[in-house]
C-alpha positions in Angstrom: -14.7 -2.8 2.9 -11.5 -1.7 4.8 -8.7 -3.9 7.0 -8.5 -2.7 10.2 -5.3 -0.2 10.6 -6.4 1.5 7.1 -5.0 5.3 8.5 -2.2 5.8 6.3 0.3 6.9 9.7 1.3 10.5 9.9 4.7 9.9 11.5 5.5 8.1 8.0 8.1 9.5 5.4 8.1 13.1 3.9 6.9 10.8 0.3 4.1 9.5 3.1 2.7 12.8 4.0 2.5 14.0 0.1 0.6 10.7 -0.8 -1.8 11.3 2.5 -2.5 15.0 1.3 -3.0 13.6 -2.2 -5.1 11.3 -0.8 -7.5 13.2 1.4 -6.9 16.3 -1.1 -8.7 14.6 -4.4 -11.0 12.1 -1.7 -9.4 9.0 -2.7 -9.0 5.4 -1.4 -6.4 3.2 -1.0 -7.0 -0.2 -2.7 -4.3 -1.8 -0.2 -6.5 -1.3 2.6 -9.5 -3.2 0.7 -10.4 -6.6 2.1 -9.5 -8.2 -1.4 -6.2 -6.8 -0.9 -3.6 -9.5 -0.4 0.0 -8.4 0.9 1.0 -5.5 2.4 4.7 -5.3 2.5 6.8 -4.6 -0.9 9.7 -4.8 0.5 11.3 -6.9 3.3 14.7 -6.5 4.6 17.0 -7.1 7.5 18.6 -3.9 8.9 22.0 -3.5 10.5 20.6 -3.8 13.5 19.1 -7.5 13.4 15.5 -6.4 12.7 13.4 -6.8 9.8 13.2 -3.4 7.6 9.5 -3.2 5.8 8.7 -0.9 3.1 5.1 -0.5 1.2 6.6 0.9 -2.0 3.0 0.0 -4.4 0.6 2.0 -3.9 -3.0 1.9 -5.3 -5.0 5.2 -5.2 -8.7 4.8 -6.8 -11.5 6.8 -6.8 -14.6 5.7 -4.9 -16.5 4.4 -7.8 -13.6 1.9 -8.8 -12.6 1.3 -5.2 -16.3 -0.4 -4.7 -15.8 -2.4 -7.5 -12.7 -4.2 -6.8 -12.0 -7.2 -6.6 -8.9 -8.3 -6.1 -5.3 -6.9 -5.3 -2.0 -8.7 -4.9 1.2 -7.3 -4.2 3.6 -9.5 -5.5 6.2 -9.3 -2.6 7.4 -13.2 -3.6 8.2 -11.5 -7.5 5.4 -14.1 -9.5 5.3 -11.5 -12.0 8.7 -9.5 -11.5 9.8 -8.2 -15.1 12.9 -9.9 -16.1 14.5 -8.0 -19.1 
């Protein structure tokens, strides 16, 4: 149970092609990809230029077993649950 565009991109960061190796190195999923999933974006920013910067900064990396029993996944872009200390 995968959202369409699931393939982690290649042209992403150095970071992105360590966490795609790790990925397809140990056969893991990513939970953001999972239909329960809900958010994508960590991070959302304008840039100098007038656009809007996006970063996925939380990643979730399960093993198959776990990533069929899921059931839900929020990434809390709006802070609900940001620690405050």
């Amino acid at each position: 149970m995968e959202k369409e565009g699931s393939i982690i991109s290649l042209n992403s960061s150095p970071n992105g092609k360590l966490m795609v190796d790790l990925v397809q190195k140990y056969s893991l999923r990513v939970a953001n990809f999972h239909n329960s999933c809900e958010g994508k974006w960590t991070r959302i920013q304008p840039s100098k230029d007038g656009s809007m910067k996006k970063s996925v900064l939380d990643y979730v990396l399960l093993q198959q077993t776990l990533f069929d029993k899921l059931i839900n996944l929020l990434i809390d872009r709006k802070r609900f649950f940001a620690h405050t200390g």
